[in-house]
ZAMARGU-4260 file (C-alpha; in steps of 0.2 Angstrom, whole numbers, plus 5000, padded with zeros to 4 digits):
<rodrens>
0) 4797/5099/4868 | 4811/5098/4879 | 4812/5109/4897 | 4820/5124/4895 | 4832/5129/4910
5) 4835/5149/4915 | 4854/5151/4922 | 4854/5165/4936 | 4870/5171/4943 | 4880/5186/4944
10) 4888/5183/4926 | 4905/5191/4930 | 4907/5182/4944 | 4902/5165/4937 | 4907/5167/4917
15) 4917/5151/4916 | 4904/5138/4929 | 4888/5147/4917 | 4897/5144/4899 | 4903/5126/4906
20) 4887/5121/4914 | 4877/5125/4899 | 4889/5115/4886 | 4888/5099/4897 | 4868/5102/4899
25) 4867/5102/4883 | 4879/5088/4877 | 4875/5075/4891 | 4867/5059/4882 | 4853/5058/4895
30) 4852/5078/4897 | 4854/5086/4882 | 4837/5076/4876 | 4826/5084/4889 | 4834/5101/4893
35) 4837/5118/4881 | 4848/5130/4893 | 4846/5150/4892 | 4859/5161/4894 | 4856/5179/4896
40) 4874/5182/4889 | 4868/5172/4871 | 4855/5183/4868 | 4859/5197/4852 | 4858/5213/4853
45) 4838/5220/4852 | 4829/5235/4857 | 4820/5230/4874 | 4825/5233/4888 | 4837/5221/4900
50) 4826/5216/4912 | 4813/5213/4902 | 4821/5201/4893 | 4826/5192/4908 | 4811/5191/4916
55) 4802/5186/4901 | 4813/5173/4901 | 4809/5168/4919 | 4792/5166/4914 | 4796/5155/4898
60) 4809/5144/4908 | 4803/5127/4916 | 4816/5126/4930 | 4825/5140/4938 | 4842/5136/4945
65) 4852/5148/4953 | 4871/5148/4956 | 4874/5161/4971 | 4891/5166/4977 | 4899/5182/4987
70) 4894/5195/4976 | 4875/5205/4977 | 4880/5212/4959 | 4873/5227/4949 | 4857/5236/4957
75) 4842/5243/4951 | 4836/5261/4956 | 4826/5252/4970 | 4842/5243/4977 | 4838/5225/4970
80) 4851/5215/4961 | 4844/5208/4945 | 4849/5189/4950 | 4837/5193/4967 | 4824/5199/4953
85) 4825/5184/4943 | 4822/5173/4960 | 4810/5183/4964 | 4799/5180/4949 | 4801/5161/4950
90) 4794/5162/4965 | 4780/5172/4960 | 4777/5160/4945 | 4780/5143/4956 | 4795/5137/4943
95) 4805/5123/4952 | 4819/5132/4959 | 4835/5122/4961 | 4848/5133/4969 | 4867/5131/4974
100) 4880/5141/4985 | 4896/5144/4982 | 4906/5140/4999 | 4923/5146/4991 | 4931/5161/4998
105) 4928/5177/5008 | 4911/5178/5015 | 4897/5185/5002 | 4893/5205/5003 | 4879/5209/5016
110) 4866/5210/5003 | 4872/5195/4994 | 4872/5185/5014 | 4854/5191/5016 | 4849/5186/4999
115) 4858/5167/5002 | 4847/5168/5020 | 4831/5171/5011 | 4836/5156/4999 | 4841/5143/5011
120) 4822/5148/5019 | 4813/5144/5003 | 4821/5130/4997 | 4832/5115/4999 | 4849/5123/4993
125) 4866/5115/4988 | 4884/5120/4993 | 4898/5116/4981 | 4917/5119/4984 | 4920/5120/4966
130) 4916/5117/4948 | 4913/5097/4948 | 4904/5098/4965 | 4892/5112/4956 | 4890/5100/4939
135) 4888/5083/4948 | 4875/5093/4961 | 4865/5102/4944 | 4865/5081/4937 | 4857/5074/4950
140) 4844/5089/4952 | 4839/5087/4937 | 4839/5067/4935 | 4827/5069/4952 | 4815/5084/4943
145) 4814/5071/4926 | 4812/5056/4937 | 4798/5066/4946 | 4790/5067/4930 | 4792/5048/4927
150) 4803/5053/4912 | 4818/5042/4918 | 4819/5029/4931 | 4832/5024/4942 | 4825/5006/4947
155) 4831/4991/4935 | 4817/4986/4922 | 4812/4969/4931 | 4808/4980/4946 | 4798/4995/4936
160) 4780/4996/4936 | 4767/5003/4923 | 4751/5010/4936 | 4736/5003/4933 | 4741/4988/4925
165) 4735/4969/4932 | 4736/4953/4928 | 4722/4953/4919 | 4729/4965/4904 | 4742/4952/4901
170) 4740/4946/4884 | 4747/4926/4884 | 4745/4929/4866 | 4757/4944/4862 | 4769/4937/4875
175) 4770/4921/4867 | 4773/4931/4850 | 4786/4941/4862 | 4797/4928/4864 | 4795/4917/4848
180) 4801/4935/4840 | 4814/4938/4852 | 4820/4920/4849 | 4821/4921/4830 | 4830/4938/4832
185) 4843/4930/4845 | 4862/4931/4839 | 4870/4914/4832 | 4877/4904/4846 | 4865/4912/4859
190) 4849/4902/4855 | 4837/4895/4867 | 4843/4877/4860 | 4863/4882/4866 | 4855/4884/4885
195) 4857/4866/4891 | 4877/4866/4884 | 4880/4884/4893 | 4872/4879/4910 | 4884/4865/4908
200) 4897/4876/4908 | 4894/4885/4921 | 4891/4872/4933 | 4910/4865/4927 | 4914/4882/4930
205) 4907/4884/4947 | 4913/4866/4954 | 4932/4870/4947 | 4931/4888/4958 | 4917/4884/4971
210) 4929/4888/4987 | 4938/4902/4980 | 4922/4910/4973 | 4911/4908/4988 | 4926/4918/4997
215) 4929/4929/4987 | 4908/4934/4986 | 4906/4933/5005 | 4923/4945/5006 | 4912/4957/4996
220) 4896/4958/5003 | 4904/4960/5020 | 4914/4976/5013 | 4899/4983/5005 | 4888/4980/5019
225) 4900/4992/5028 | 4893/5008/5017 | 4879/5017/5024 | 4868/5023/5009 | 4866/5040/5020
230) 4884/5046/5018 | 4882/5044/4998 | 4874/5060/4988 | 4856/5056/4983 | 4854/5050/4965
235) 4864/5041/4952 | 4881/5039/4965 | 4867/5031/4978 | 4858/5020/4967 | 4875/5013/4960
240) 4880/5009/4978 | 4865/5002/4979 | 4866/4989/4965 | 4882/4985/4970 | 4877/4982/4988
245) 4864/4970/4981 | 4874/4963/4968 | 4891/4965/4967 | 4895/4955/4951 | 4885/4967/4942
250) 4894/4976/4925 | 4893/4994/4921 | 4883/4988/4905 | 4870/4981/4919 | 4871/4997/4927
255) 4868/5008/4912 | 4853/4999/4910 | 4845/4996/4927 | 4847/5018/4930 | 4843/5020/4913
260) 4862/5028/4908 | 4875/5027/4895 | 4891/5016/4900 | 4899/5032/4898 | 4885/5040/4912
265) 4888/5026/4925 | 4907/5028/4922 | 4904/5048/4925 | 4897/5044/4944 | 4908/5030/4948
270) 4922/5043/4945 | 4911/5056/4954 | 4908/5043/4968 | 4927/5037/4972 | 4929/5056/4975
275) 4919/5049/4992 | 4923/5031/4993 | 4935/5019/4987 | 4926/5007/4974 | 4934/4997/4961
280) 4932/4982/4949 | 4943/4965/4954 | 4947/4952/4939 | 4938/4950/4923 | 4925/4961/4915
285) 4910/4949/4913 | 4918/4938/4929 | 4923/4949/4941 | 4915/4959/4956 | 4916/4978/4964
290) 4923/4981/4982 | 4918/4995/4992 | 4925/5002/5006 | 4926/5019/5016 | 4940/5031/5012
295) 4954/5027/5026 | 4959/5048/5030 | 4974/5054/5024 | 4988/5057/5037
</rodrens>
């Protein structure tokens, strides 16, 4: 049964970002298998009333996230916007709230500021200055709630651990028929039997370009090294960092596999990430290595 997510916003003022957000929700490889999105706008035509609806929904959702901008919106004969309504009851019924302000544009309505206050003294709120900001900021929210709930992980699969599990556990038996298996299952021209000719090759391969890759390695952790983690967005755009940091011939294959991403995912955030800093890939795909360094400012 996948999460379900309730939208809230003034739908007017956020038609668009609400009608985008929900088709990349929903079509995202690592999203779309964990999240269902509700829309109020999707919902037919019935007799019950609007709020009702809405805060039923509220109830049913497992994560509320909240887009607020400048506008309060339509009122209720007691003077309370129904996007305040909604927050309100995922307050009362303790859903994860994930929230995000708009930072475009004229300052919010007075009601609309005092609402934001209120927010930003419940929770941890994010600002976005426009729609890739709100998306990437939604992404990682919801990569840390399913993480949370140790549905994904972040760290590579050498370096996850099962609790609860010793040494003792370990059958020597089923490992053995682990790797017999795996052996027998190994492509042509990868067997365990072709090891001794590849490390061969590779030592070849490292004597012919020792000096130049040794250079070319220490040139890299010394740029890398340069990044502080704390200036990089919490989530996949840190972790990515991270790995590069640690090992900067790793591929984007590697990557997709140690944060638990499509290729297509880990190319998203490298995208998302040279929006902050400059990053990019030198000589061959399987040979090469990354190269970090911070964004020289613009004249």
């Amino acid at each position: 049964m996948n999460f379900r997510i309730f939208v809230s916003s003034v739908q007017r003022e956020f038609a668009k970002e609400r009608k985008a957000l929900a088709a990349y929700i929903r079509k995202d490889a690592i999203l779309g298998r964990f999240f269902d999105v509700f829309l109020f706008e999707e919902v037919p035509a019935q007799e019950r009333r609007t709020d009702d609806v809405y805060l039923g929904e509220v109830d049913r959702c497992d994560v509320y996230l909240g887009i607020l901008g400048r506008t309060y919106g339509h009122e209720d004969a007691s003077g309370v916007s129904a996007t305040e309504r909604e927050y309100e009851r995922a307050c009362k019924r303790h859903k994860p709230r994930l929230c995000f302000v708009d930072k475009r544009g004229d300052p919010p309505e007075p009601k609309q500021a005092a609402f934001v206050a209120r927010v930003e003294g419940d929770v941890v709120r994010r600002g976005f200055a426009d729609y890739d900001g709100l998306r990437t900021g939604v992404y990682a929210a919801l990569a840390k709630f399913l993480e949370d709930k140790g549905l994904i992980s972040v760290l590579p699969f050498d370096a996850s651990k099962t609790a609860g599990v010793e040494l003792k556990d370990l059958s020597v038996a089923k490992m053995r028929d682990f790797i017999r298996t795996a052996r027998e299952k190994r492509p042509a021209g990868t067997a365990a039997e072709d090891g001794t000719a590849r490390r061969n090759h590779v030592k070849r391969t490292e004597r012919r370009g020792s000096r130049a890759s040794t250079t070319t390695q220490q040139t890299t952790q010394q740029t890398t090294q340069q990044i502080p983690l704390a200036m990089i967005p919490p989530g996949n755009m840190r972790n990515i960092v991270s790995l590069v940091q640690k090992n900067p011939q790793i591929n984007v294959n590697g990557m997709a596999h140690a944060l638990g991403l499509s290729p297509n995912g880990v190319k998203y955030h490298l995208k998302q990430l040279r929006k902050i800093i400059d990053i990019k890939h030198v000589g061959a795909f399987q040979a090469g290595n990354w190269e970090l360094s911070i964004k020289e400012p613009r004249p």
